[in-house]
KEGU-291417 format. One record per residue: x, y, z of N, C-alpha, C in turn; residue in three letters; residue number from 1. Coordinates in Angstrom, 2 decimals. Example, Ala and Ser with C-alpha at 12.3 -4.5 7.8 and 13.67 -1.06 7.14 Angstrom:
<nodes>
<<13.19; -5.69; 7.80>; <12.30; -4.50; 7.80>; <13.20; -3.30; 7.80>; "Ala"; 1>;
<<12.85; -2.25; 7.08>; <13.67; -1.06; 7.14>; <12.90; 0.03; 7.87>; "Ser"; 2>;
</nodes>
This chain:
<nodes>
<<26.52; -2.35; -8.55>; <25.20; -1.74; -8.54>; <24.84; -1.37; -9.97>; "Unk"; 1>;
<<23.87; -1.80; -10.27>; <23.36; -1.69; -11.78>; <22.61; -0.37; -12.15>; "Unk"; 2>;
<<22.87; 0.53; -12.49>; <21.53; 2.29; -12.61>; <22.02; 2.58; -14.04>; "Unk"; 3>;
<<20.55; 3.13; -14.67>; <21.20; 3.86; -15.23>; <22.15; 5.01; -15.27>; "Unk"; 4>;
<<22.84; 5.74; -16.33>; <23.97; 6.25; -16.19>; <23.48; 7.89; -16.56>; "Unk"; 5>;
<<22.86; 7.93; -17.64>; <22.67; 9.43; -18.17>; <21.23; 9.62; -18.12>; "Unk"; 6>;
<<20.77; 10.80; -17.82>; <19.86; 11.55; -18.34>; <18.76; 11.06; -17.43>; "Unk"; 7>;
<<17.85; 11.91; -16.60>; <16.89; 12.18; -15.70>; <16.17; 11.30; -16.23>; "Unk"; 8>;
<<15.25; 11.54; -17.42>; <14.10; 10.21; -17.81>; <14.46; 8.70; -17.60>; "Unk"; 9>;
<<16.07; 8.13; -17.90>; <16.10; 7.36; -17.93>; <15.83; 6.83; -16.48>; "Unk"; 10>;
<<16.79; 7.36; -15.75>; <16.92; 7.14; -14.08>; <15.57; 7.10; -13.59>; "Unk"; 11>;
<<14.81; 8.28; -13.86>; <13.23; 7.69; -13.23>; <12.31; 6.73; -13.86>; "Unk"; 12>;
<<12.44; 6.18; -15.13>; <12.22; 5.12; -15.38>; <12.61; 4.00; -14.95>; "Unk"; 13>;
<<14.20; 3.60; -14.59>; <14.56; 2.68; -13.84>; <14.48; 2.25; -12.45>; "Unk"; 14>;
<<14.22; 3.85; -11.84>; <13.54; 3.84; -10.33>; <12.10; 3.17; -10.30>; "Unk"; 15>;
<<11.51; 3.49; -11.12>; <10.22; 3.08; -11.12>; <9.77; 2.02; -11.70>; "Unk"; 16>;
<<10.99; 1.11; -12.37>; <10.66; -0.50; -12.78>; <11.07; -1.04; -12.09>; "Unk"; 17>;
<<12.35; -0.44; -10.67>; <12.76; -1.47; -9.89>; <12.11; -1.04; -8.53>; "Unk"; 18>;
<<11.21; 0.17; -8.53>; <10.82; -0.31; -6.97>; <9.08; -1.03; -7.63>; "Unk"; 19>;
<<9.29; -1.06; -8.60>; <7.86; -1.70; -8.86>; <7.79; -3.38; -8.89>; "Unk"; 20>;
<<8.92; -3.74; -9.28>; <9.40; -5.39; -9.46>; <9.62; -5.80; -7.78>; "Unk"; 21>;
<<9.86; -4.82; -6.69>; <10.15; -5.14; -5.70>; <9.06; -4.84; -4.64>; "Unk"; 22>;
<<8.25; -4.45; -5.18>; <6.86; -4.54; -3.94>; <6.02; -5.38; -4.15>; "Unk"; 23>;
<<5.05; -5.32; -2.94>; <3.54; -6.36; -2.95>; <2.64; -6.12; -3.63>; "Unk"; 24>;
<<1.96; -7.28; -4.04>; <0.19; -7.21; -4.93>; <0.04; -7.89; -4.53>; "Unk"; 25>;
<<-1.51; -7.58; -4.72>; <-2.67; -7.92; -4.00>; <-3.22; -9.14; -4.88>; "Unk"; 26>;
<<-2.94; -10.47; -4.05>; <-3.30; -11.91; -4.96>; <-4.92; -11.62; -5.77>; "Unk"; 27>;
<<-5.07; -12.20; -6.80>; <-6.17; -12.00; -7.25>; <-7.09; -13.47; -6.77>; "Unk"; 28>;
<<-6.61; -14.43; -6.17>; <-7.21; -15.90; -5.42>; <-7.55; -14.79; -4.20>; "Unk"; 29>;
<<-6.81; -14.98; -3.27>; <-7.19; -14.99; -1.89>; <-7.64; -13.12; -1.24>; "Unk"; 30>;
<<-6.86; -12.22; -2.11>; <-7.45; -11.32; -1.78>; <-6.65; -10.38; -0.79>; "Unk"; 31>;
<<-5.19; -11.24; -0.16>; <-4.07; -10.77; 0.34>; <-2.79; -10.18; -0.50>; "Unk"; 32>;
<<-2.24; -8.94; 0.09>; <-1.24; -8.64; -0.20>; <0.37; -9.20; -0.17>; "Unk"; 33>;
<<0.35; -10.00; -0.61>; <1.20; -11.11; -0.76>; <1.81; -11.89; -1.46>; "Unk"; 34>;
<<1.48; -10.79; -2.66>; <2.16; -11.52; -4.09>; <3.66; -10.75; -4.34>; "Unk"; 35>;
<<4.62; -11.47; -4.56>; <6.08; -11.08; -4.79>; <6.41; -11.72; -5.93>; "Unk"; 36>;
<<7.58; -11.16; -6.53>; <8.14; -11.62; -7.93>; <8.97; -12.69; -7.67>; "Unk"; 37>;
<<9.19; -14.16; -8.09>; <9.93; -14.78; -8.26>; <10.80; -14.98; -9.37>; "Unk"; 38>;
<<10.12; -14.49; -10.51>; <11.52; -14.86; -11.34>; <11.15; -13.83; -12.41>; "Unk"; 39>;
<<11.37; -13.52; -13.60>; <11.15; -12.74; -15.04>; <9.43; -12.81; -15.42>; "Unk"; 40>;
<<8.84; -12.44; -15.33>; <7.25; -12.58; -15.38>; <6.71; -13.43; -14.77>; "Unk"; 41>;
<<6.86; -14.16; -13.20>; <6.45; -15.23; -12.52>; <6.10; -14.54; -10.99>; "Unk"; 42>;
<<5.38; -14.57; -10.43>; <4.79; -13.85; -9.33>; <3.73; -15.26; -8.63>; "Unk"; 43>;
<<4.30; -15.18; -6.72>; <4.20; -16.30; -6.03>; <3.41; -15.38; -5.04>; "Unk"; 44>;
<<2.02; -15.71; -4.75>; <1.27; -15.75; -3.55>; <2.04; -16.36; -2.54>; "Unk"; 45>;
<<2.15; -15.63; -1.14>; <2.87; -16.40; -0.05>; <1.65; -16.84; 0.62>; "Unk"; 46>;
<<0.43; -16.54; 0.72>; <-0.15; -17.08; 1.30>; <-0.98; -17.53; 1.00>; "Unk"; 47>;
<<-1.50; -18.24; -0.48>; <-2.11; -19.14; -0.94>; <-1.49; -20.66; -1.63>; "Unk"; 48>;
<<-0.17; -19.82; -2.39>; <0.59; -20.26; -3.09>; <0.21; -20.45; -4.61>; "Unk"; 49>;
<<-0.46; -19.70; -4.72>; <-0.81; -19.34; -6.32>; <0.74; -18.89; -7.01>; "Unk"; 50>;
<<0.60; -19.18; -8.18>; <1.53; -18.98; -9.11>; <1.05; -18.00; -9.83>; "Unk"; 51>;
<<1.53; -17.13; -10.85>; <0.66; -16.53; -11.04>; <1.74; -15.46; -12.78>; "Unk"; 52>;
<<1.17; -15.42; -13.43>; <2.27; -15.43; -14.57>; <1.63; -13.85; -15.06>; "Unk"; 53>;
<<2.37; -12.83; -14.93>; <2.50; -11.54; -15.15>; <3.08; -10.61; -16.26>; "Unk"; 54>;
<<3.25; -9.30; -15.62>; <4.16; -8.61; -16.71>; <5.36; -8.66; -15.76>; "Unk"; 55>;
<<6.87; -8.23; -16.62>; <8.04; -8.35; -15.66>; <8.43; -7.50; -15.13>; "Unk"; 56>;
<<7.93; -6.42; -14.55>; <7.92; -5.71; -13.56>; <6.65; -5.34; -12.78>; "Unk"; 57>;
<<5.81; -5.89; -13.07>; <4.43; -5.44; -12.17>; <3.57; -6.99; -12.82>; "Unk"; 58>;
<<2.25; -6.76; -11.92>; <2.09; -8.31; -11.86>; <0.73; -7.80; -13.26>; "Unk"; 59>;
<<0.03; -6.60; -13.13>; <-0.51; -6.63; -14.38>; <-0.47; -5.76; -15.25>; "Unk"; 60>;
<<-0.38; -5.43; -16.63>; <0.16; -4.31; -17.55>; <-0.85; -4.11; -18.08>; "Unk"; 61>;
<<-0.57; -2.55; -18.33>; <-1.67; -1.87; -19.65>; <-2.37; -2.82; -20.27>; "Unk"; 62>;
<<-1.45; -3.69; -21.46>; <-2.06; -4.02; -22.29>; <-2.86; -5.58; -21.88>; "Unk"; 63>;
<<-2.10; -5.75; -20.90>; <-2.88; -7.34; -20.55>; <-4.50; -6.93; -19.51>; "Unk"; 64>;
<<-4.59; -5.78; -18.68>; <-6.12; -4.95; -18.56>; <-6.56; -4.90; -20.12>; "Unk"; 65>;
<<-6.20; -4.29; -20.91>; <-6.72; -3.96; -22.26>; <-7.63; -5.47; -22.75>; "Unk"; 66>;
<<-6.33; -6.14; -23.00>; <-7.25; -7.69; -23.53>; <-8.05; -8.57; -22.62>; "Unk"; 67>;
<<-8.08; -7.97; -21.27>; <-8.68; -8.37; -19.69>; <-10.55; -8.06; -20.08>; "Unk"; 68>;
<<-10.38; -6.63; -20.50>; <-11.62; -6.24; -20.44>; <-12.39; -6.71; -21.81>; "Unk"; 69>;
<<-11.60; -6.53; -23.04>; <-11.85; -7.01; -24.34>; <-12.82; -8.11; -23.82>; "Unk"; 70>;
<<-11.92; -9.53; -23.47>; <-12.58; -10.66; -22.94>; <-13.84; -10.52; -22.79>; "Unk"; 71>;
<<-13.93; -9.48; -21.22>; <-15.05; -10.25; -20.36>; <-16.72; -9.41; -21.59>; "Unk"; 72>;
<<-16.19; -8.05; -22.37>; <-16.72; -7.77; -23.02>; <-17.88; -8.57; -24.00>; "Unk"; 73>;
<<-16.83; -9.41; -24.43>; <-17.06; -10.36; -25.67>; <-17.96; -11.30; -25.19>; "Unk"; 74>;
<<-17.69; -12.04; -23.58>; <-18.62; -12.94; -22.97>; <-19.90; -12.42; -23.03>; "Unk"; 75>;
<<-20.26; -11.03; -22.81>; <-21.59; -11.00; -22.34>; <-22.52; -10.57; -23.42>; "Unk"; 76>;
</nodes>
């Protein structure tokens, strides 16, 4: 079993990257809760089958919203 070893911050940091790598999101195609992690930043719709390329513990991060909104900014 892999945990960290010392000190409260660390442990709830590691609680909270591994129950985060281990739950559902919500596909951004179909609109179902059904996206799971397959591999190190790779996240599989089960029920579209979208692929879908992320952060490695959650499917979207701070900074990838950050340059998300930048974008759509710049379009309009």
């Amino acid at each position: 079993m892999r945990t960290a070893r010392y000190g409260a911050k660390l442990r709830n940091l590691y609680t909270a990257a591994s129950t985060a790598k281990r739950s559902k999101y919500v596909c951004p195609k179909c609109s179902k809760t059904k996206v799971k992690r397959t591999g190190n930043s790779l996240w599989k719709c089960k029920s579209c089958g979208a692929r879908i390329a992320g952060g490695a513990y959650a499917l979207t991060t701070e900074t990838g919203n950050v340059a998300r909104r930048i974008l759509e900014d710049s379009k309009s």
